[in-house]
TORDOLUM-26867 format. One record per atom (N, C-alpha, C): residue in one letter; x, y, z. Coordinates in steps of 0.2 Angstrom, whole numbers, plus 5000, padded with zeros to 4 digits. Example, Ala and Ser with C-alpha at 12.3 -4.5 7.8 and 13.67 -1.06 7.14 Angstrom:
<recs>
A506649725039A506249785039A506649845039S506449895035S506849955036S506450005039
</recs>
This chain:
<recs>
X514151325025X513751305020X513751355014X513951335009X514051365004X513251404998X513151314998X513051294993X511951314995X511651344993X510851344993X510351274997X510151275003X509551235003X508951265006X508451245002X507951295004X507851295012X507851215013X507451185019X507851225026X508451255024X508751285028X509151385025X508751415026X508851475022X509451505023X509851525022X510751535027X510851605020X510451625014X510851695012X510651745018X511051795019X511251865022X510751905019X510351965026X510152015020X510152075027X510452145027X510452185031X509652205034X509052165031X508452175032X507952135032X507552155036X506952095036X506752085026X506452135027X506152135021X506352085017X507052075015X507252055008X507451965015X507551985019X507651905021X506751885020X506251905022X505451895021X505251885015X505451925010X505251905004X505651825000X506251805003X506551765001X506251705003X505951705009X505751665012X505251625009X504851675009X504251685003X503951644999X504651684993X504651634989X504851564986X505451534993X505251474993X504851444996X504451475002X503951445003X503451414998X503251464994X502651464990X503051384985X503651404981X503751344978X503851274982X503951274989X503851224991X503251204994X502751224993X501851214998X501651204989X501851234983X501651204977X501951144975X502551114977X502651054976X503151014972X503450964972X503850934966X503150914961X502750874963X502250864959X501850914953X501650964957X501251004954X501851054948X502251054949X502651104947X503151054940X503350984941X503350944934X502950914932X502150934933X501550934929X501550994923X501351064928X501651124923X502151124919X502951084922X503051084917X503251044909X502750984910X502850944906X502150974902X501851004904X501151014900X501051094897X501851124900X502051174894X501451234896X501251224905X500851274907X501151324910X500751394906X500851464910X501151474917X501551504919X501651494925X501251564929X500551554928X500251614931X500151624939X500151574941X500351554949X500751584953X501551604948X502051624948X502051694949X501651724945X501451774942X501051804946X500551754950X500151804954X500551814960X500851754964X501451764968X501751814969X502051834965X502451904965X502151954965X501551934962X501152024962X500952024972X500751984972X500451974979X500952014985X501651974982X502251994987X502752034985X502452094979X502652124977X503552124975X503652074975X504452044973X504652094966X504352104961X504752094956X504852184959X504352234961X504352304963X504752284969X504852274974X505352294978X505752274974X506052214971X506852204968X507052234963X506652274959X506852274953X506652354953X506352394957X506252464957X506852494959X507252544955X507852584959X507452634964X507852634970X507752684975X507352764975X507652764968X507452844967X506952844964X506452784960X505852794958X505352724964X505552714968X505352674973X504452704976X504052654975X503452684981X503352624986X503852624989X504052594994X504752594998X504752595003X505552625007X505952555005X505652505005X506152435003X506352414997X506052454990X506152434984X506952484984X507252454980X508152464978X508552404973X508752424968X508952384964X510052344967X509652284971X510152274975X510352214972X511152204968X511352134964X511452094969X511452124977X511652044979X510952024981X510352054982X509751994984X509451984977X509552024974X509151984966X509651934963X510251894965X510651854962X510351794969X510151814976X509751784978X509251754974X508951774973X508251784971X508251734963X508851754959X509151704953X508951634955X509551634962X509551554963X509051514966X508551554969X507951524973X507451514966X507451554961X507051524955X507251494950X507751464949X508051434945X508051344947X508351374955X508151294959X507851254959X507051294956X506251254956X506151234951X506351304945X506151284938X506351334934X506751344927X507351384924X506751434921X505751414920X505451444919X505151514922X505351494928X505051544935X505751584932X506351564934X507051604933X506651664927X506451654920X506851664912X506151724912X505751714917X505151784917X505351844921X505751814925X505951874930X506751894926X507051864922X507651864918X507351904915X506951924908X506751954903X506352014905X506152014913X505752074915X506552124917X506952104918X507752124920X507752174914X508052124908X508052164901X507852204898X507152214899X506552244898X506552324902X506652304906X506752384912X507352394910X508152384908X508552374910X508352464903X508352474897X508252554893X507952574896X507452564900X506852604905X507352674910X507452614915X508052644920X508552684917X508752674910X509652704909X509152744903X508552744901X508452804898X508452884900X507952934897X507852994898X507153014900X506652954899X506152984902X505852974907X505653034911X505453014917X504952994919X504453014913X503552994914X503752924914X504052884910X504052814910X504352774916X504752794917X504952784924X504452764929X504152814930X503752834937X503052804933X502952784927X502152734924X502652664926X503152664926X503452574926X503552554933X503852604938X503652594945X502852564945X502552604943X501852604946X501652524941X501852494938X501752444933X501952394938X502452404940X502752364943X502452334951X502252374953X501852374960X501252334958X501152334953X500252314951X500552234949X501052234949X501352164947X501552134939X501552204937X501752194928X502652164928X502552124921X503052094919X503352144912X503852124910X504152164905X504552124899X505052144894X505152124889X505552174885X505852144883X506652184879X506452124872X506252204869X506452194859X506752214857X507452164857X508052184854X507952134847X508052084849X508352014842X507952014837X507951994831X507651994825X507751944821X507251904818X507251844816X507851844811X508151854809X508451874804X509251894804X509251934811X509851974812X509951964819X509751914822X509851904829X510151964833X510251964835X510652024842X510952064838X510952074830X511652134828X511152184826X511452234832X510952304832X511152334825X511552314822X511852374815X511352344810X510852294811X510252264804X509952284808X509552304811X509052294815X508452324807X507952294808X507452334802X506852374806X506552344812X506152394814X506252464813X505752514813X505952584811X505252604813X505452664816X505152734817X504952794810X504352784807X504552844802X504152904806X504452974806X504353014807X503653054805X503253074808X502653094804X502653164808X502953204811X502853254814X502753274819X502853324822X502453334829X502453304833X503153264835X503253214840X502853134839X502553164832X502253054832X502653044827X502452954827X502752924823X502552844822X502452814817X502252754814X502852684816X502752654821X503252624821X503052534817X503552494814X503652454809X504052394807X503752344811X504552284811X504352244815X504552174816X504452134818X505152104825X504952094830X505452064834X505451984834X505951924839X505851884837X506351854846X506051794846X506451794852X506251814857X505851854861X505751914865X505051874870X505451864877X505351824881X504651874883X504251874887X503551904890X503151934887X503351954879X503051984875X502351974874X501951934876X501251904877X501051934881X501251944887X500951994894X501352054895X501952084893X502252114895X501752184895X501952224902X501552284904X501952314898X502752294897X502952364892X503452334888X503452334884X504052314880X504552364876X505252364879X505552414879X506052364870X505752424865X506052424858X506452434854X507152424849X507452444849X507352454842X507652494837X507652524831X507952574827X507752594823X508052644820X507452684817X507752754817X507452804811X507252794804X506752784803X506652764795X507052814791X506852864794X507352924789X508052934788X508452914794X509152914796X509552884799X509252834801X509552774802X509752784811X509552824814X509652824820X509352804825X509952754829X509552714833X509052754838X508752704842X508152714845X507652664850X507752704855X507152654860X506752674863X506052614862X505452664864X505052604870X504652624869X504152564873X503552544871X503152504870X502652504867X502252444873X501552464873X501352424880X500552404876X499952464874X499452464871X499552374867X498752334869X498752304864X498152314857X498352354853X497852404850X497652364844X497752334841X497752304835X498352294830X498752344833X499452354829X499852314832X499952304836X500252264841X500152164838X500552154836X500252064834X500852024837X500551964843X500851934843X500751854839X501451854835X501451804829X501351734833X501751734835X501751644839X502251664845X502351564849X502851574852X503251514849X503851554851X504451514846X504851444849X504351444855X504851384858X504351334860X504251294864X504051234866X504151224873X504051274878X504151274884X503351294888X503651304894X503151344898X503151414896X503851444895X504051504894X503751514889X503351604885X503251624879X503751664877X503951634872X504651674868X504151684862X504151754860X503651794857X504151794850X503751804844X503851824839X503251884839X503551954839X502751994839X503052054834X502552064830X502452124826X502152184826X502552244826X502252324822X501852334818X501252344816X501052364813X500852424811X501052484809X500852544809X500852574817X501152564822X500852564829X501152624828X500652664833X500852734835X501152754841X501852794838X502252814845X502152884846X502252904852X502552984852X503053004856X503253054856X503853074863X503853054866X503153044869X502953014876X503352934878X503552904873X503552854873X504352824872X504852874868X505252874866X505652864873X506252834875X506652804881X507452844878X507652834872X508252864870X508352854863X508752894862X509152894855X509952904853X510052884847X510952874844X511252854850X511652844850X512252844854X511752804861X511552854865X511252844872X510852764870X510452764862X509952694864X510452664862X511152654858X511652604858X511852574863X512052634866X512352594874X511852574879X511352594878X510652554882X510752494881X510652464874X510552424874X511152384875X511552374873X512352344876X512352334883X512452404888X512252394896X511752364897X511352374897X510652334898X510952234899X511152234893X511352144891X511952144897X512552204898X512852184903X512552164910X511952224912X511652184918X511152124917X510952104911X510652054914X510951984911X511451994909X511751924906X512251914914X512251924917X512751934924X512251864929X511551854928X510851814929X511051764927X511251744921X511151664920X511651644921X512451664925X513051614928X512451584937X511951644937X511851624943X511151574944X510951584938X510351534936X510651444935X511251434931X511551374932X511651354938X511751394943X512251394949X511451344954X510851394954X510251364957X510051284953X510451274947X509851244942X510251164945X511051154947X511451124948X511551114957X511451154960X511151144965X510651084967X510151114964X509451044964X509650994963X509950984956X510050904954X510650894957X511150924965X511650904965X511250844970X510850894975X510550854980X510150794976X509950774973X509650734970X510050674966X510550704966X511050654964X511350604969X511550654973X511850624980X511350574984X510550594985X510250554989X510050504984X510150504977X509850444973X510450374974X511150414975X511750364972X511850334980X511450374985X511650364993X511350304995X510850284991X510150214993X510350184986X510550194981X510650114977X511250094977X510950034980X511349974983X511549914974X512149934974X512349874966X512949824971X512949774966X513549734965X513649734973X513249724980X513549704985X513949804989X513649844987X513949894987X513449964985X513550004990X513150084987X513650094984X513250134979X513350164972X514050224975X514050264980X514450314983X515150254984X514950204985X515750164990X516250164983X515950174975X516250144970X516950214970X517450194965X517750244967X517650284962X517550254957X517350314949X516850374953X516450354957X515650384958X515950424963X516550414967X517050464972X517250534969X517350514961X517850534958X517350614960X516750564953X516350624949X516050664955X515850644960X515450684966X515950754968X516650734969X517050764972X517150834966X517250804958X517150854954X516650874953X516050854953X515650894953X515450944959X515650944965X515350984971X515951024969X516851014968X517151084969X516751134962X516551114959X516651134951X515851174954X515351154959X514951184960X515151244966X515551234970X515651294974X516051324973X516451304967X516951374962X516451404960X516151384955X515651414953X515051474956X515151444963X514651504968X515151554970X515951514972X516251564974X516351634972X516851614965X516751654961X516051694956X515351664957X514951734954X514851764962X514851754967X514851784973X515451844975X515851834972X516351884972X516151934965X516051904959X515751944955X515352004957X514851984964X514552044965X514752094968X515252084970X515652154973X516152174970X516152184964X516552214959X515952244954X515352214953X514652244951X514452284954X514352274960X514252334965X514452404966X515252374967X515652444969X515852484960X515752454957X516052494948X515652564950X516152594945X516052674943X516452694937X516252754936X516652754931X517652744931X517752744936X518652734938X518552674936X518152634939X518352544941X517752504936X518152504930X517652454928X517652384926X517852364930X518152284932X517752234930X517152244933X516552214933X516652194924X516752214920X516752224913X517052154910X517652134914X517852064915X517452024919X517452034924X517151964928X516351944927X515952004924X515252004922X515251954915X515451954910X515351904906X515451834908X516051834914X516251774915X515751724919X515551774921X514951734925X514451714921X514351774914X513751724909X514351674907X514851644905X515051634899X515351564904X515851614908X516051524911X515751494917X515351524919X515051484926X514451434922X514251484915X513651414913X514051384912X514551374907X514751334903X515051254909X515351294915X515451264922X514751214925X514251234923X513551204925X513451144919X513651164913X513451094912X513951064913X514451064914X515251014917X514750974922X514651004925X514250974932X513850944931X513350944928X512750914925X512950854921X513550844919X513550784916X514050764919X514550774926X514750744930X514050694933X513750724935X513050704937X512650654936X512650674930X512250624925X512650574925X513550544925X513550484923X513550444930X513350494937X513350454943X512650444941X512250484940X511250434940X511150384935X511450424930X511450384921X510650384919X510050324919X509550334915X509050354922X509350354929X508750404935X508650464932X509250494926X509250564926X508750564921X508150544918X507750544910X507150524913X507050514921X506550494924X505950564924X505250534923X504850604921X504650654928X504950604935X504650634943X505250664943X505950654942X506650694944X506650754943X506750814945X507150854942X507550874939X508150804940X508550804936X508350814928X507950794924X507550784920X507450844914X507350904917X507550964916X507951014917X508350984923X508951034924X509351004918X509450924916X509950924909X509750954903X508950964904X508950994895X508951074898X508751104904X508951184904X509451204906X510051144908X510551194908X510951214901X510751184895X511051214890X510751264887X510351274890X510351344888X510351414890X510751414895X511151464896X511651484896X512051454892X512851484888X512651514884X511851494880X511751504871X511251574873X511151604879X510851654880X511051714882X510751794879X511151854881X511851834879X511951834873X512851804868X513151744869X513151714863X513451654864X514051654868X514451594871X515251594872X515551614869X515451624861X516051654857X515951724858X515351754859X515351804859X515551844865X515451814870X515751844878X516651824876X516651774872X517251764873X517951824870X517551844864X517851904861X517951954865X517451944870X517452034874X518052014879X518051954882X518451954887X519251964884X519251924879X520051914874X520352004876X519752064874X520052124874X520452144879X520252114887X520352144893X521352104894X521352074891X522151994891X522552044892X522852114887X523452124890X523452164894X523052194895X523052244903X523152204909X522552144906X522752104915X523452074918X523652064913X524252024912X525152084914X524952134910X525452144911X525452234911X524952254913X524852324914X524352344919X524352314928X524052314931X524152404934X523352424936X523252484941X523052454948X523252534951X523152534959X522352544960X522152494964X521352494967X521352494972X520852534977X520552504984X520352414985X520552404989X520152334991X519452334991X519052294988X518352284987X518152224993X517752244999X517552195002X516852165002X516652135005X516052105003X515352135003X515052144997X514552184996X513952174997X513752145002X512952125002X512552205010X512752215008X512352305010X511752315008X511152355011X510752375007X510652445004X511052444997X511152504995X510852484987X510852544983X510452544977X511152554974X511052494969X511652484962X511352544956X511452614958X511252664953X511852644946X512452644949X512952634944X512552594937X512452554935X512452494933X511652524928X511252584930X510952614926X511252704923X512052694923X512352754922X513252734920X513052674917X513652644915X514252684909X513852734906X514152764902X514252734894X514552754891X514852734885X515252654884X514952604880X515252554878X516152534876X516352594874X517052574870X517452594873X518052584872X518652594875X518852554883X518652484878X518652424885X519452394885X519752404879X520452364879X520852434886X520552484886X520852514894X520852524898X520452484899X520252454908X520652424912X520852444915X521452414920X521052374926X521652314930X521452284933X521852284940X521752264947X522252244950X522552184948X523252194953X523952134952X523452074953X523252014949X523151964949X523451934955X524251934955X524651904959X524551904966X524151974969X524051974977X523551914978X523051894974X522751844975X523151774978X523351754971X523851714972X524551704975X524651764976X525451764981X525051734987X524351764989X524351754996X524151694998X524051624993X524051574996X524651514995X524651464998X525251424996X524951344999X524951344993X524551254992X524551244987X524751164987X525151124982X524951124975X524151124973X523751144968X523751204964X523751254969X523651324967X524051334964X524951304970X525651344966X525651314959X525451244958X525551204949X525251254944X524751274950X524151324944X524551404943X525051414947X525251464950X525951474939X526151414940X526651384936X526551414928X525851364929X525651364924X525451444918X525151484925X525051544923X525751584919X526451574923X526951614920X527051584914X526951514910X526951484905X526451504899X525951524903X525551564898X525851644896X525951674902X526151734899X526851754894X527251694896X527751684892X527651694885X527051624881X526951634877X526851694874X526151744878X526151804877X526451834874X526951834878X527651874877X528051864869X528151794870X528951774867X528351754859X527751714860X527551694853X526851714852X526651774852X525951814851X525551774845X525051774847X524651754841X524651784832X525051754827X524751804823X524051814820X524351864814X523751894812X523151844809X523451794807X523051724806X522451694811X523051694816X522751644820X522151694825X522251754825X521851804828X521251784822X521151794816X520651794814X520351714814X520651674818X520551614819X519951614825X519451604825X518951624832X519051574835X519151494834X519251434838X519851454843X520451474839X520951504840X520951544847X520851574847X520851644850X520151634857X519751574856X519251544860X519651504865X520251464863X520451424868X521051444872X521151514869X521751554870X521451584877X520651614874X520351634881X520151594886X520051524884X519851504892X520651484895X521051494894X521751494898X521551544901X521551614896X521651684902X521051664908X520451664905X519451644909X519951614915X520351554915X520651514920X520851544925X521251614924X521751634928X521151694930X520751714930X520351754935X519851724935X519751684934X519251624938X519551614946X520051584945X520451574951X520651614953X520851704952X520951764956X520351744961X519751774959X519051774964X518851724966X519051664967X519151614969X519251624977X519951624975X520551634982X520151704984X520051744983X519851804985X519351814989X518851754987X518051764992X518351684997X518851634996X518751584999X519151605008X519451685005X519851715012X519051745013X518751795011X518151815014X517651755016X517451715014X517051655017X517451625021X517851595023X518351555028X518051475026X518551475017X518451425015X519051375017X518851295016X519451265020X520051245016X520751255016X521151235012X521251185009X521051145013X520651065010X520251095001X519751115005X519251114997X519351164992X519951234994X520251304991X520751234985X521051174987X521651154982X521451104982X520651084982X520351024976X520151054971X519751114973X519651154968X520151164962X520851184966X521251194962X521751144957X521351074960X521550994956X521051004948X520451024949X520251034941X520551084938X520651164941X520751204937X521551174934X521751144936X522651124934X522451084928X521951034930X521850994925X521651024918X521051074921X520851094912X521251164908X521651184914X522451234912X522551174903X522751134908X523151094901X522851054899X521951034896X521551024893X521651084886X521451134891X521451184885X522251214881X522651194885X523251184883X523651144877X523451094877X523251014875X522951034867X522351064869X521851084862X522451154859X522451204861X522951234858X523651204854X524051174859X524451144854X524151104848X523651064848X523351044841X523151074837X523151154837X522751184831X523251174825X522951164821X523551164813X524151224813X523651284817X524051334815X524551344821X524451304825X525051334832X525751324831X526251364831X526951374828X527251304834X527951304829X528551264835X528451304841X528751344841X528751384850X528051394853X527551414851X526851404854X526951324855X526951284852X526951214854X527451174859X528051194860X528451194865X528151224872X527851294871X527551304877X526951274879X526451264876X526051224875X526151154881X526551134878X526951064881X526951094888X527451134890X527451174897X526851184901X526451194898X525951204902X525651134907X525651094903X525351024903X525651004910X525251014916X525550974921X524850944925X525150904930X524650874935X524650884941X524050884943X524050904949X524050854953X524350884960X524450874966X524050794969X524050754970X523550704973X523850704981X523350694984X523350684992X522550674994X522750614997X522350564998X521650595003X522250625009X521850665014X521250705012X521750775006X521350825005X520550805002X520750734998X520050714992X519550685000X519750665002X519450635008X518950675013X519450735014X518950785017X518350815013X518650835006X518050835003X517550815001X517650755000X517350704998X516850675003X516950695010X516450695015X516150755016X516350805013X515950855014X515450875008X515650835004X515250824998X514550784999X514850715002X514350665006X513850695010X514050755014X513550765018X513150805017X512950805011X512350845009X511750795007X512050735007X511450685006X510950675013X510350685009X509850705016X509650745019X509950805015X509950885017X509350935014X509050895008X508750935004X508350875001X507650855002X507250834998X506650894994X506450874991X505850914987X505250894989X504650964992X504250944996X503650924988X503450834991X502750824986X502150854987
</recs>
């Protein structure tokens, strides 16, 4: 069983604790209810319930404290039970998810800073059940830390006047601390602090959104900072805050994953009792189709962010792999969740707009999480970097097995310097795929050397590189081909079925030469890019059996998972 049901808890944890705490916290959402919980959220109510939960079960301090500032033997910053812990909040409601998301963000200069009073005041915050907040974005300059306007003017003696407005910045109403990002009034160098005091200088302006969540617009006013408060500077707060975004954007490929879960069950037992035309709505064959696509498209998506975690885990400075497959997880596993979601939605069609469903809000919150912690364009520019090393300058690595240990992901607050990502080396893609052979895979196998060719013989020019569209479709070919590395990777660590390892690999063939399709139609794609283009375009494998097995394996999730009222 792949895929999350509460009513049957099945993740892995080498310890009571973290299996107790998960437990936990589905309990608590299931004894709160479907009811009470799409009352909150239609009525755009605080989720303080949620809020004392975790203080009570000290969740967010065991999960989120690193070991070395821990006041508890169980608190360790562990990526495989906090991606747990993603999917169980996300399952229930993407508002429970995006507080405990932004309390990530928020710590995330805390930990990778230099000071250590704050540290050891943020444990102790954290114990007492404080939430947190990252001011980074600005009404004005979104995420480009190079405008940023807030500023620090120096006035002496370790203090200083800080002045500027953030925008966007999720717990900023409650947060115990919000970790700031800026510059030197006088030199322009960066800077992060923290700012907690709600003294009069502190103004929170509105909230920007229409949710349960508060997405803060808050302002500086003269606030007073001193050393004491300062987290980093130049260079160190640059890369804070970059790092930071890599750990916590790595969260919402795992938040889609819980949000499409819900409404898979929900799909299934809706389509399994309406009886049309003399007929359940499952016996149709369109509705065979979408089911089958939507569940692979769902347990690729788990496969691969679950392999994700043990390249996250294991990174160091030698191995920084994770550098790749972390954006993919923000970038293509959402982007994968709403695929799913609107498979889904054409098997319910108007059940999906109903106001008791869940369905209801997983269609309006799964889009937003491709457009969070960097758009797809933006994840997609990083990934394009990593293209020709993967391809054709692979290094020698240890095999990475599977990382669900209870150790502290220190790496991950000592990530180092941002640049010089185009020289990062990967392992041989090819041991993945040499070591399977199924009829699916090899098409996909094909398809690959057709891509590289291009590569090779008709490189992008200088045009079409400044072309983003361009170079957006170019990546999700490459995204395709280590999407399906980690695939195959964790389907041998899982003891996935052959059956469902080459349905899976019937969509990736298909959107191989979807995206294939759209690249030969750009204005700018040459005769031989479009020749190859053509090359690519193949179909996949049909057999009748394989769709079968899955397709009952699909089916058997109906009745598996109801929502307690």
């Amino acid at each position: 069983m792949i895929l999350l049901n509460p009513k049957k808890f099945d993740w892995k944890f080498p310890d009571k604790r973290s299996e107790d705490l998960m437990r936990d916290t589905t309990e608590f959402f299931e004894g709160k209810g479907r009811g009470k919980t799409k009352k909150d959220d239609h009525e755009r109510t605080w989720y303080q319930d949620f809020l004392d939960f975790q203080k009570d079960a000290g969740a967010f301090s065991t999960l989120l404290t690193p070991a070395g500032y821990a006041l508890d033997e169980d608190s360790r910053w562990d990526t495989w039970r906090n991606c747990a812990f993603n999917e169980i909040t996300a399952f229930y409601g993407l508002a429970y998810w995006y507080t405990w998301q932004v309390s990530i963000l928020g710590l995330g200069p805390i930990w990778m800073g230099q000071n250590e009073e704050v540290k050891k005041r943020t444990a102790e915050l954290l114990r007492d059940g404080g939430i947190f907040a990252f001011g980074l974005s600005e009404k004005e300059h979104g995420a480009d830390l190079y405008s940023t306007e807030m500023a620090l003017k120096d006035l002496g003696d370790g203090k200083y006047l800080a002045n500027g407005r953030k925008y966007y910045i999720g717990n900023a109403n409650e947060a115990a601390l919000v970790s700031t990002f800026g510059k030197m009034a006088d030199s322009d160098e960066y800077v992060f602090f923290v700012v907690g005091d709600r003294n009069g200088k502190f103004e929170v302006v509105q909230n920007v959104v229409n949710s349960q969540n508060f997405v803060a617009e808050y302002a500086l006013n003269d606030y007073p900072i001193s050393d004491a408060e300062i987290l980093t500077r130049g260079r160190d707060a640059w890369d804070s805050a970059l790092n930071t975004v890599n750990v916590g954007k790595f969260n919402l490929g795992w938040a889609s994953i819980g949000i499409c879960t819900h409404a898979f069950y929900e799909a299934i037992d809706h389509a399994s009792h309406r009886y049309l035309y003399k007929h359940f709505v499952t016996e149709f064959t369109h509705i065979k189709q979408l089911f089958v696509d939507a569940y692979t498209r769902l347990v690729a998506m788990k496969l691969f962010a679950l392999r994700a975690i043990d390249y996250m885990r294991s990174a160091s400075p030698e191995d920084r792999r994770y550098l790749l497959y972390n954006p993919m997880v923000k970038m293509k596993v959402t982007t994968q969740g709403e695929e799913v979601i609107n498979l889904l939605w054409d098997v319910i069609a108007a059940k999906g707009f109903e106001k008791d469903m869940y369905f209801e809000q997983a269609a309006r919150d799964i889009r937003a999480l491709p457009k969070l912690e960097g758009t797809v364009h933006v994840n997609m520019a990083l990934i394009i970097k990593f293209m020709p090393n993967y391809f054709f300058n692979p290094g020698e690595f240890p095999e990475i097995g599977q990382r669900m240990d209870a150790a502290d992901d220190t790496f991950l607050f000592d990530q180092g310097p941002t640049k010089g990502l185009s020289k990062i080396q990967f392992h041989d893609y090819n041991i993945a795929y040499g070591s399977v052979d199924l009829p699916n895979v090899n098409v996909f196998k094909e398809q690959i050397e057709v891509l590289k060719e291009m590569l090779l013989k008709a490189q992008p020019s200088d045009e079409q590189i400044d072309d983003i569209d361009f170079l957006l479709i170019l990546g999700e070919l490459f995204t395709l081909v280590g999407y399906g590395q980690l695939i195959i990777e964790n389907s041998k660590i899982l003891g996935v079925s052959d059956a469902l390892l080459d349905q899976i690999f019937d969509f990736m063939v298909r959107d191989f030469s979807k995206f294939a399709l759209q690249l030969y139609s750009k204005t700018s794609s040459t005769d031989v890019q479009m020749d190859l283009c053509l090359k690519m375009l193949r179909k996949p494998v049909a057999d009748a059996g394989r769709f079968g097995k899955v397709l009952e394996e699909a089916y058997s999730l109906e009745g598996q998972y109801k929502w307690s009222d």
